[in-house]
C-alpha positions in Angstrom: 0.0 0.0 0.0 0.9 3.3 -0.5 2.3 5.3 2.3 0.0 8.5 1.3 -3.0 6.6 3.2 -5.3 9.1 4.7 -4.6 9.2 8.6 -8.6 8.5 9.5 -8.6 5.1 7.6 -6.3 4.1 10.1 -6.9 2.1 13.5 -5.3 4.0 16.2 -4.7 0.9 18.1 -2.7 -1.2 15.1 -1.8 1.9 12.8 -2.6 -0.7 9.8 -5.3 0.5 7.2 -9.1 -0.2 8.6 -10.6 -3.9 7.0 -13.6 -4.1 9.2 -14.1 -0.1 10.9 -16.4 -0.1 13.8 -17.4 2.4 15.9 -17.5 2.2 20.2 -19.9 3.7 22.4 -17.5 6.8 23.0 -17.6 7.2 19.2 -14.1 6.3 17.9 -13.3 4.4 15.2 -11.4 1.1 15.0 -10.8 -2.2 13.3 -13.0 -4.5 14.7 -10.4 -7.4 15.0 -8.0 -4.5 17.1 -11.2 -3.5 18.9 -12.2 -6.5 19.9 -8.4 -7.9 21.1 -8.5 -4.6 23.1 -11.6 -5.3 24.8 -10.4 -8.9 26.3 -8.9 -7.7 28.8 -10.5 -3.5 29.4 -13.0 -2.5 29.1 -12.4 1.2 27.9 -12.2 2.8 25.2 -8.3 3.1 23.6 -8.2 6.8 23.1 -10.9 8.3 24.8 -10.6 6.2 27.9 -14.5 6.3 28.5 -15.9 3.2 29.2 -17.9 0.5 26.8 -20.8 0.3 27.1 -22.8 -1.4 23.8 -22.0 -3.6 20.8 -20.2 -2.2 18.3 -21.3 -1.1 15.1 -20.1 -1.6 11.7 -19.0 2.2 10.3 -20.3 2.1 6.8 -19.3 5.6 5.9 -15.6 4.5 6.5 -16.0 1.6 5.1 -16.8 2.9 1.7 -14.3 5.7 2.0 -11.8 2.8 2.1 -12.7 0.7 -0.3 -13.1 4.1 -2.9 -9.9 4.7 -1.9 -8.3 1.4 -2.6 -10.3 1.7 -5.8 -8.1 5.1 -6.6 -5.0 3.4 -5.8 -5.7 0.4 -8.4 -6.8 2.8 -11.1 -4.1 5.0 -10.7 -1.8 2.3 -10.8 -3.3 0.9 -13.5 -3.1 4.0 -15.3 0.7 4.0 -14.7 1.4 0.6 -15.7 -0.5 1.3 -18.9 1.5 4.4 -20.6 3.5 3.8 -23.6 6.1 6.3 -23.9 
C-alpha cells in the first residue's frame, strides 16, 4: 500500500489500514479485530478512555471511504502501468 493513506482510515490501536471499521460507544473508530483484542482484557475505550458500554457497530461511511480509496489506488496504478512512452 501506498504510504500517502489518509490518517482516518487508520486504527489507532494497530496503525494498519481499517478492514472491518467499527465504531464504540464513546464514538471512535477502530478495526473490529483491534477493537475486539483490546476489549479482552478492558473495558475502555483506547483513546478516549470512556468506558464501553454497547455492541459495536459496523461504520459504513468509512468503510466505503476505504474501499473508494483502494479503488483510486488500483486505477491510478493501472493507469501507470499502462502508458506507452
Amino acid at each position: 500500500m501506498d504510504s500517502s493513506i489518509p490518517e482516518r482510515f487508520l486504527c489507532p490501536i494497530g496503525q494498519t489500514l481499517m478492514q472491518n471499521p467499527v465504531i464504540t460507544s464513546a464514538g471512535q473508530t477502530y478495526d473490529r479485530v483491534h477493537i475486539e483484542n483490546w476489549l479482552r482484557t478492558k473495558k475502555t475505550d483506547p483513546v478516549t478512555r470512556a468506558p464501553i458500554t454497547s455492541t459495536l457497530i459496523p461504520n459504513y461511511h468509512v468503510k466505503s471511504e476505504i474501499d473508494e480509496f483502494i479503488r483510486s489506488l488500483i486505477w491510478s496504478t493501472n493507469m501507470k502501468s499502462n502508458r506507452h512512452y
